[in-house]
C-alpha positions as CSV (number, residue, x, y, z in Angstrom):
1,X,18.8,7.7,7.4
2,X,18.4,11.4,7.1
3,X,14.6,11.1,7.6
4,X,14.9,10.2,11.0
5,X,16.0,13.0,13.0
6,X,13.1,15.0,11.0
7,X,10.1,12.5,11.6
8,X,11.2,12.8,15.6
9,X,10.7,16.1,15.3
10,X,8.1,15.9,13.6
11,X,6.5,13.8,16.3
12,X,7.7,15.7,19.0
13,X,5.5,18.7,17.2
14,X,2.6,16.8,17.1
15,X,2.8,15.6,21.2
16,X,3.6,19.3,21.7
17,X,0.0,20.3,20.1
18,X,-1.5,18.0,21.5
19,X,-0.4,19.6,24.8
20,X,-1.4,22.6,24.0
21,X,-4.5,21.2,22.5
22,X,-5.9,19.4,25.7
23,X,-5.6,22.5,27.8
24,X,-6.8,25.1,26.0
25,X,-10.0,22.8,25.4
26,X,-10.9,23.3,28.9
27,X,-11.5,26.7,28.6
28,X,-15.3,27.0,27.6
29,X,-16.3,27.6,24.0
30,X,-12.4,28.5,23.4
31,X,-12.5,26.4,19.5
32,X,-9.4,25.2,18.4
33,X,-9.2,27.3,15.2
34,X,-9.5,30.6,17.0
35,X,-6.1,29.3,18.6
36,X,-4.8,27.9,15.1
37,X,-5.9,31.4,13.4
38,X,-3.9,33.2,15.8
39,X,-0.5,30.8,15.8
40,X,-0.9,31.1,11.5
41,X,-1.0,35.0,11.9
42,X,2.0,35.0,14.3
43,X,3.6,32.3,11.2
44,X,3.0,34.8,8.5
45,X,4.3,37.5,10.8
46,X,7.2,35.2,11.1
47,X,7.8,33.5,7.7
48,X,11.4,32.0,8.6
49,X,10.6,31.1,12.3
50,X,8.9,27.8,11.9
51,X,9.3,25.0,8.8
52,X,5.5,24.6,7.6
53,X,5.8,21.0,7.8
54,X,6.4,21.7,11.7
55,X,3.6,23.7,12.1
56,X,1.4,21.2,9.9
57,X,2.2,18.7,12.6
58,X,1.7,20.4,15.6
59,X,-2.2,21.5,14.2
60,X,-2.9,18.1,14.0
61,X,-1.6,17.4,17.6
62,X,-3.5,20.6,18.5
63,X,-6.8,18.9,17.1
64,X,-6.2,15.6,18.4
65,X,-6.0,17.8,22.1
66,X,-9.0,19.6,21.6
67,X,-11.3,16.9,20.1
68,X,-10.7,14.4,23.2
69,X,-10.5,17.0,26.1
70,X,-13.7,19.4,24.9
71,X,-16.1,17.1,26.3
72,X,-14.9,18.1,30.0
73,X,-16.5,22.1,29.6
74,X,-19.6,20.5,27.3
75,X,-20.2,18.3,30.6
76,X,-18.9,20.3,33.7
77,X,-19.8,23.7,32.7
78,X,-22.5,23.3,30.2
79,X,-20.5,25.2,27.2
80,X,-20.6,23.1,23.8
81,X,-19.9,23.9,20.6
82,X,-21.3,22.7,17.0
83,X,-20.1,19.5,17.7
84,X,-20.7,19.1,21.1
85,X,-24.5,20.3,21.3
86,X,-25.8,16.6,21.3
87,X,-23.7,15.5,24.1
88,X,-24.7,18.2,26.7
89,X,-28.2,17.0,27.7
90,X,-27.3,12.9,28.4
91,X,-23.8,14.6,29.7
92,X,-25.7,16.7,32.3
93,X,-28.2,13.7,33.7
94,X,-25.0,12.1,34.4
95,X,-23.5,15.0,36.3
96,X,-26.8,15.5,38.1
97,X,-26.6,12.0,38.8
98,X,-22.6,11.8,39.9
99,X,-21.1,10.6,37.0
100,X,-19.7,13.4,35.2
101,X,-16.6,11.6,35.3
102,X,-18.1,8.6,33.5
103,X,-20.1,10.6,30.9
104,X,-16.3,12.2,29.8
105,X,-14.7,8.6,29.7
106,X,-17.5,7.1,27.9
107,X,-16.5,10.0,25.1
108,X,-13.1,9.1,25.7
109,X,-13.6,5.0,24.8
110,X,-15.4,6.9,21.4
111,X,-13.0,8.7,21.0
112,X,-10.3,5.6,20.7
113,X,-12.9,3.6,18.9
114,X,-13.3,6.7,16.1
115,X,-9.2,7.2,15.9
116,X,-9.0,3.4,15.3
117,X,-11.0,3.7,12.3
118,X,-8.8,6.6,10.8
119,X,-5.9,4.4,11.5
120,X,-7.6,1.4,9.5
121,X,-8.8,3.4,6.9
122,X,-5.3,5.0,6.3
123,X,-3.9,2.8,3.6
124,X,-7.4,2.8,1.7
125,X,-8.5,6.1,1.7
126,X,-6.2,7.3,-1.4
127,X,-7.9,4.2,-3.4
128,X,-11.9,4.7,-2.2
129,X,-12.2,7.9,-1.1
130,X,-11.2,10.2,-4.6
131,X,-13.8,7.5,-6.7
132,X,-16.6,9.1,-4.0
133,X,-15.6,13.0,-4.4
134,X,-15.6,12.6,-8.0
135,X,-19.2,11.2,-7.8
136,X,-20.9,13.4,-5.1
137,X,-19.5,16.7,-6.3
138,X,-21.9,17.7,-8.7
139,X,-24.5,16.9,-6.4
140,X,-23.8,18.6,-2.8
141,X,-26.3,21.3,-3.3
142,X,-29.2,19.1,-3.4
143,X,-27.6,17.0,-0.7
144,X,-27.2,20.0,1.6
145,X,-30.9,20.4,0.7
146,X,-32.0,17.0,1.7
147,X,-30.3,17.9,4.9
148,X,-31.9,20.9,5.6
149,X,-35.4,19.3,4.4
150,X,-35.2,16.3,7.2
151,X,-33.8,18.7,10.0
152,X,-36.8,20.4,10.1
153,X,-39.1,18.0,9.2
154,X,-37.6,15.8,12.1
155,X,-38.9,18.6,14.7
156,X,-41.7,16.6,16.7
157,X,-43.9,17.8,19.2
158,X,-42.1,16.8,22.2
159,X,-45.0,17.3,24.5
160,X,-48.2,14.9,25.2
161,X,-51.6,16.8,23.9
162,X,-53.5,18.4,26.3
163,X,-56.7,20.2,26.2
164,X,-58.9,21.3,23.4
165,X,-58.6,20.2,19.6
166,X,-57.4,23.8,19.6
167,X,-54.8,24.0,22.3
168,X,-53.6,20.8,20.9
169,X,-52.8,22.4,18.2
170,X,-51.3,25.1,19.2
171,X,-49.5,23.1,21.9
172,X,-47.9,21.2,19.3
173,X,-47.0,23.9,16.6
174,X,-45.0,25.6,19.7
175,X,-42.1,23.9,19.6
176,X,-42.2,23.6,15.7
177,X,-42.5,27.0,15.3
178,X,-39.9,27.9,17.4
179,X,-37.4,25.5,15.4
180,X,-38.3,26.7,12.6
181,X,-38.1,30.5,13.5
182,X,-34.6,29.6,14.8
183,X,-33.3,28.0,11.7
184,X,-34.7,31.0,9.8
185,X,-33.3,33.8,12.1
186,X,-29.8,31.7,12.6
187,X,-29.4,31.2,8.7
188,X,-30.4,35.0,8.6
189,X,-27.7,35.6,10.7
190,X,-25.5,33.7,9.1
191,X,-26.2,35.7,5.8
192,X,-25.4,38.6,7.2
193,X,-21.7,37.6,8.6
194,X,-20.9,36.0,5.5
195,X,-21.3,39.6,3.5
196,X,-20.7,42.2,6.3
197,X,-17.9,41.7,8.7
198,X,-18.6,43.4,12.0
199,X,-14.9,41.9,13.2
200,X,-11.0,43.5,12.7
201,X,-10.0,42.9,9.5
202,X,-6.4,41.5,11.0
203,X,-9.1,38.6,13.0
204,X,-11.8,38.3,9.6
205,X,-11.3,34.6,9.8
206,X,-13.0,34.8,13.4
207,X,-16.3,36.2,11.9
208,X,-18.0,33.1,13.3
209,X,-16.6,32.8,16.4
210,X,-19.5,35.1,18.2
211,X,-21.7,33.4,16.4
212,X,-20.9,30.2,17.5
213,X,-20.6,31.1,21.5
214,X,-23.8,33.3,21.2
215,X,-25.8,30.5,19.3
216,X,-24.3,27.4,21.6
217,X,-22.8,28.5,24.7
218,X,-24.7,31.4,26.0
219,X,-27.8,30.4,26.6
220,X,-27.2,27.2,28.7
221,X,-25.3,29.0,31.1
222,X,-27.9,31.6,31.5
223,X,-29.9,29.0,32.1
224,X,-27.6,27.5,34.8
225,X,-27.4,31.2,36.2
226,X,-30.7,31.0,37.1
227,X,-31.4,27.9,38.5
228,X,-30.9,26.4,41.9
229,X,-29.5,23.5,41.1
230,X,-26.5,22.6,42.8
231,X,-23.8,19.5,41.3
232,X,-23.8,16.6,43.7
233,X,-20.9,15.0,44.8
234,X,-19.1,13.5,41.9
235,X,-18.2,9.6,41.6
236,X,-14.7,8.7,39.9
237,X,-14.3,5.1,39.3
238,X,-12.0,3.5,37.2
239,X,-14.5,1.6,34.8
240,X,-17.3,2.0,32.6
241,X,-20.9,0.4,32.0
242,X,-21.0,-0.7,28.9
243,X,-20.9,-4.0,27.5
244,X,-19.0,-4.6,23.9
245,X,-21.8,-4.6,21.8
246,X,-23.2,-1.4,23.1
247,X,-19.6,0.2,22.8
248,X,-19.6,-1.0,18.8
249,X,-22.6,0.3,18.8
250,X,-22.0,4.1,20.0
251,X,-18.7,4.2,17.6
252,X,-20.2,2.8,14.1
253,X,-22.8,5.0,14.7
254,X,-20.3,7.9,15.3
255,X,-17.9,6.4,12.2
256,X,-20.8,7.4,10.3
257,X,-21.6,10.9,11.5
258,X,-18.0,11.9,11.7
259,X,-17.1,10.5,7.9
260,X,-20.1,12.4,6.7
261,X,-19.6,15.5,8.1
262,X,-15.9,15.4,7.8
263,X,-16.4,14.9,4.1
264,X,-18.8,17.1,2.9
265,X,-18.6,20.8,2.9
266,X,-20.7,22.6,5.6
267,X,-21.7,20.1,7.4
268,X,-20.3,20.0,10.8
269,X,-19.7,17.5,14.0
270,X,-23.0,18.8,15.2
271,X,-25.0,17.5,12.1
272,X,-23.4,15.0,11.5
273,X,-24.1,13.3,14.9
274,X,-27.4,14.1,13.7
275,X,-27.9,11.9,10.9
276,X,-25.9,9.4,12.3
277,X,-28.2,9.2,15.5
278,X,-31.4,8.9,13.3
279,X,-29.8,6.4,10.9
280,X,-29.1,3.8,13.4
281,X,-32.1,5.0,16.0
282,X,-29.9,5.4,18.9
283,X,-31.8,5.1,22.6
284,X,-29.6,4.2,25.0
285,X,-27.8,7.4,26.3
286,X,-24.4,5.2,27.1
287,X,-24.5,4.6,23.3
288,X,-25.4,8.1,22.3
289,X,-22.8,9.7,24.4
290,X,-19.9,6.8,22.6
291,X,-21.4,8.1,19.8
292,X,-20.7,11.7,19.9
293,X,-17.5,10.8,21.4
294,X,-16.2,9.1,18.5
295,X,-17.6,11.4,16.0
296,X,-15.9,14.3,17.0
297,X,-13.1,13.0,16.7
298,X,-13.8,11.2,13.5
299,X,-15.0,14.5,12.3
300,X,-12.8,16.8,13.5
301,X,-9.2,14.4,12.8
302,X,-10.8,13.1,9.9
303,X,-11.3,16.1,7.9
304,X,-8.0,17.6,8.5
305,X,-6.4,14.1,7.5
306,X,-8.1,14.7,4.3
307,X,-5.9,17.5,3.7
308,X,-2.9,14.8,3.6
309,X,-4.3,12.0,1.6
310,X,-2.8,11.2,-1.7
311,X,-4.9,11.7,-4.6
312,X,-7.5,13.5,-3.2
313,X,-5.9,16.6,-0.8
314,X,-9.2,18.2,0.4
315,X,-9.3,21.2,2.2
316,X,-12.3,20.5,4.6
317,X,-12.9,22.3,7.8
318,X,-11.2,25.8,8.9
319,X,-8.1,24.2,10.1
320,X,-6.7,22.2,6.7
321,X,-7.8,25.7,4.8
322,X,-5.2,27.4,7.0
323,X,-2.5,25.1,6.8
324,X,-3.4,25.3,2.6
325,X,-1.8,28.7,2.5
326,X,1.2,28.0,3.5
327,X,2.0,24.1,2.9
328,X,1.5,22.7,-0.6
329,X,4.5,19.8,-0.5
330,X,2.2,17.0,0.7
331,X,4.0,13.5,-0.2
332,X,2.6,9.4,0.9
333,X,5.8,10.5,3.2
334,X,3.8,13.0,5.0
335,X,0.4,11.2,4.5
336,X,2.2,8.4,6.3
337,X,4.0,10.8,9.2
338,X,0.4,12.9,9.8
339,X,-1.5,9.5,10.7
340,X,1.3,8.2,12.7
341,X,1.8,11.4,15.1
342,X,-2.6,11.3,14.9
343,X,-2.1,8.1,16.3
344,X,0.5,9.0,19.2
345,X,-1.5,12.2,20.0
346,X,-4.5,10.0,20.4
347,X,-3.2,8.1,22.9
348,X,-1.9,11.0,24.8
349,X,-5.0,13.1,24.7
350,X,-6.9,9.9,25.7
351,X,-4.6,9.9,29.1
352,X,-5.4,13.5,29.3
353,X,-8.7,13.3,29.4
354,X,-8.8,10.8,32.4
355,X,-6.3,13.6,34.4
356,X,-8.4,16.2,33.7
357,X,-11.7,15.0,34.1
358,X,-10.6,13.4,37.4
359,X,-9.8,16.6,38.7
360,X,-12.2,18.2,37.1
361,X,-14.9,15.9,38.8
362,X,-13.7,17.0,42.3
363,X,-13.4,20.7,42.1
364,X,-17.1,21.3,40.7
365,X,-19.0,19.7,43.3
366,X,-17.5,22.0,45.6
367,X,-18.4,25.1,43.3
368,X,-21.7,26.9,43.1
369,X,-23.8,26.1,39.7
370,X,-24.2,29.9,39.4
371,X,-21.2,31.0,40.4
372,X,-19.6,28.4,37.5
373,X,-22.2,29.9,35.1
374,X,-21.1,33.2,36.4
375,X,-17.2,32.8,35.6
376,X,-17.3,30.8,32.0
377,X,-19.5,34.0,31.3
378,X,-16.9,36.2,32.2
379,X,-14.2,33.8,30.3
380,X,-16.4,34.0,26.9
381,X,-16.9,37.6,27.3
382,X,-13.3,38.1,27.2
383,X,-12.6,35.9,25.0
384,X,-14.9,37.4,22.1
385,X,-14.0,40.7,23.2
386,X,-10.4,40.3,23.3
387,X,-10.4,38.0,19.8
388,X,-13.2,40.6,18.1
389,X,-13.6,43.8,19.7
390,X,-16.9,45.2,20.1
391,X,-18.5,44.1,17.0
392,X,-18.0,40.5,18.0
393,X,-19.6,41.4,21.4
394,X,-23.0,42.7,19.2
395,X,-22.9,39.6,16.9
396,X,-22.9,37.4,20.2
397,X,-25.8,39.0,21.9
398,X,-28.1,39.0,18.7
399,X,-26.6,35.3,18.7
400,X,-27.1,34.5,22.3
401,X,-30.8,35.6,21.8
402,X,-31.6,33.3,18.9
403,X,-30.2,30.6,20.9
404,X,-32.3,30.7,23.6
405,X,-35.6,30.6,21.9
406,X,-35.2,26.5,21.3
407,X,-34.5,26.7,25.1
408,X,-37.8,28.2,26.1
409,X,-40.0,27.2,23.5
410,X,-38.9,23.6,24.0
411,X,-37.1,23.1,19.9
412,X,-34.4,20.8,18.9
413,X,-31.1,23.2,19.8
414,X,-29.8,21.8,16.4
415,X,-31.9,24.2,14.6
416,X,-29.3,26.6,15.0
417,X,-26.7,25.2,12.6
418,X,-28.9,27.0,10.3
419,X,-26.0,29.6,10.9
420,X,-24.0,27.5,8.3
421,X,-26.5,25.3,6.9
422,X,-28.9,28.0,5.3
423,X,-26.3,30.9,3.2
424,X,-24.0,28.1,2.1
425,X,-26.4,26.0,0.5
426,X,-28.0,28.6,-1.2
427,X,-25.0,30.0,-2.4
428,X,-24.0,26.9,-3.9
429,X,-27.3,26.4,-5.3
430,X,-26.6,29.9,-7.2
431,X,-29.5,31.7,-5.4
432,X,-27.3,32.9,-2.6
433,X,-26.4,36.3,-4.4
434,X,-30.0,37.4,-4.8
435,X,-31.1,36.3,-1.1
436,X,-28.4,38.8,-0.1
437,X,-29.2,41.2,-2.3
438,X,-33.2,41.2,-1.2
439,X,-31.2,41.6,2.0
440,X,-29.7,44.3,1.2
441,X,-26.4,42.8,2.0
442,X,-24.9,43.7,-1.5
C-alpha cells in the first residue's frame, strides 16, 4: 500500500516535465538536453534536494513535452533540429499554403500512433530486444558504414539536364559535390569538437550544441531574412485529411525510423527518418509528415525507455547517459512506472500541441517573415552565448556556414549529420585516433 503515494508522485513528476517540456520546445533550436544538462548540474550541486527516481521521472515527462511540441518552431519559424530537418520543407508548403496548423497536428496523430507502439511493445521488449543487442553489437561499425555509404550515394541530381554534354555534367555534379563537401567539412567539424572543446568546462556536455544550431537552424532563417515572403493567413480547423490507411502508413514507416535510430548508437531522429522514408518509398507529403511525427517521438521516448528495460538497460541518447550517473536502482517496478507516466505525458503533450499550435497559427500571420527570422536569431544567439560563451558563438558561425552550402548549392540538408556520423564511426572502427592525429587534434 506504501507504493502508492510514491507512484502519484512519481506521476505528478512526470506531468510536471512534461509541462516544462512543451514550453520550452517552442523556443527555437532550445534541445531538451541543453535543459536536462543544466537541471542535472543544479542536482549534483544539490545531491539531497531531489530523490533520483523523481528526477528520472520528470526527464521523461520533459522528453515526452519536447518531442510533441518541437514541431510548432520546425513549422512556424523554420528552426529544426537533427530530428526535425525532414519535416521543415513539406511543413513550410503547408504554412505557405495556410495550414501550418494542420502540418503540426498531422505530427501530432504520429506522434500518438508512435507512443502507441512503445506502449505495445512494453511487456515484450525485455524478451526480444536483449537477443538483438547481443547480435548486432559486434557489427555497428560496418553498420554505421553502410549508413554513411547509401547517404551519399542517395544524393541525386535534383535538377533536369540542360545544355551541353558538358554543362550537363557539371550541372549534375553540383549538387553532389556540394553534399559531399558538406558531409566532409561537417564530420570534420565534428572531429574537431570531439578532441578540442572550445566550451566552459562546467557546460562540456554542450560541446554540440553550436554545432547543432549552426548546422540546422541558422541557415534557414537567413534564408527567411532575406526573402519577401510573407505567411498568409493561417487556417485552424478541427480535422485532418488523411484517410486510415494513409495514417498507418506515415507511423509504421516512422515505427521504423524511430526504433532504428533509437537503438543504435549515433544515429539520430534525423537519419533515422532517413532510412525509414527510403525503405517504404514515401511520396505523399501527409504521410511523410505522420512519419516524422511519429518517429521523433519513437526515437526520442524510445531510446530513453531503453534505459529502463529489464535485461537490457541501454544508455542511448544524451538524456538516459545523464540520468546513468546518478540512478542505477532500475527494477520491472520502475520499468513498469516509466511507461505508464510516458503514457500520461503523451496524452498531455498531445493536448498541448493543439493549444499551442492554435495560437501559434494566429499570431504569425500577423508577424513579418523577416522580422520572425530576425527575433529567433536573436533568441539562438543568446541562447549559445549564454549556454557557451564565446567559443560556442565561433563553433556556430563555422557551423552556420557549412550549413548553408546544401542550401545554395541545391544538396540534401541531411548531409550534415556527418557532424556525428563521420568521427564516431571511425572511432569505432579503430581508425578514429590516427584521423585526429593527421589532424593534429592529438
Amino acid at each position: 500500500m506504501y507504493l502508492r503515494p510514491i507512484m502519484f508522485i512519481l506521476l505528478l513528476f512526470a506531468l510536471l516535465g512534461t509541462l516544462v517540456g512543451s514550453a520550452l520546445a517552442l523556443i527555437p533550436a532550445l534541445h531538451v538536453y541543453t535543459v536536462a544538462g543544466l537541471v542535472m548540474l543544479w542536482t549534483l550541486a544539490h545531491p539531497n534536494a531531489l530523490p533520483p527516481e523523481n528526477l528520472a521521472l520528470f526527464f521523461m515527462g520533459l522528453v515526452v513535452g519536447y518531442a510533441f511540441l518541437n514541431t510548432i518552431p520546425s513549422i512556424f519559424f523554420s528552426a529544426p533540429d537533427d530530428s526535425t530537418i525532414f519535416l521543415t520543407l513539406p511543413g513550410q508548403r503547408y504554412l505557405l499554403e495556410g495550414r501550418g496548423h494542420e502540418a503540426a497536428l498531422l505530427t501530432g496523430a504520429g506522434g500518438l500512433g508512435g507512443l502507441a507502439f512503445l506502449l505495445l511493445l512494453t511487456p515484450l521488449a525485455p524478451l526480444i530486444l536483449p537477443p538483438i543487442r547481443n547480435l548486432t553489437q559486434a557489427h555497428l561499425h560496418w553498420i554505421l558504414g553502410l549508413i554513411i555509404v547509401f547517404m551519399l550515394m542517395s544524393e541525386w541530381p535534383r535538377h533536369e539536364p540542360r545544355g551541353t554534354p558538358w554543362q550537363q555534367f557539371f550541372g549534375a555534379w553540383r549538387g553532389l559535390g556540394a553534399g559531399l563537401l558538406t558531409f566532409l567539412l561537417s564530420g570534420l567539424l565534428g572531429f574537431v569538437l570531439m578532441y578540442r572543446s572550445f566550451v566552459p568546462t562546467q557546460v562540456a556536455f554542450q560541446n554540440l550544441i553550436p554545432a547543432f544550431v549552426g548546422l540546422f537552424a541558422i541557415p534557414s532563417l537567413l534564408v527567411a531574412l532575406f526573402t519577401h515572403e510573407r505567411i498568409p493567413p493561417q487556417h485552424v480547423g478541427d480535422s485532418l485529411d488523411v484517410s486510415p490507411g494513409l495514417l498507418a502508413r506515415g507511423v509504421l514507416a516512422g515505427i521504423l525510423g524511430g526504433m532504428f535510430a533509437a537503438f543504435f548508437p549515433v544515429v539520430t531522429g534525423g537519419i533515422g527518418g532517413f532510412l525509414a522514408g527510403h525503405a517504404t518509398a514515401q511520396r505523399d507529403r501527409r504521410v511523410l509528415i505522420i512519419s516524422q511525427g511519429t518517429n521523433k517521438v519513437v526515437y526520442y521516448l524510445g531510446a530513453y525507455l531503453l534505459f529502463f528495460t529489464p535485461n537490457l538497460h541501454l544508455a542511448r541518447g544524451g538524456l538516459a547517459a545523464m540520468v546513468s550517473t546518478i540512478f542505477t536502482a532500475y527494477t520491472p517496478t520502475t520499468y513498469y512506472t516509466v511507461s505508464a507516466a510516458m503514457a500520461l505525458s503523451g496524452v498531455l503533450a498531445f493536448f498541448l500541441l493543439q493549444l499551442f499550435s492554435r495560437w501559434t497559427a494566429k499570431v504569425v500571420a500577423q508577424m513579418s517573415q523577416r522580422w520572425l527570422a530576425a527575433g529567433t536569431l536573436i533568441v539562438l544567439l543568446a541562447v549559445v552565448v549564454g549556454l557557451t560563451r564565446w567559443g560556442g558563438l565561433a563553433v556556430m558561425v563555422v557551423a552556420s556556414g557549412i550549413g548553408l552550402i546544401p542550401i545554395m548549392w541545391g544538396a540534401r540538408r541531411a548531409n550534415c549529420l556527418g557532424v556525428l556520423l563521420l568521427p564516431l564511426t571511425l572511432n569505432m572502427m579503430g581508425w578514429g585516433a590516427g584521423v585526429a592525429k593527421l589532424l593534429g587534434l592529438i
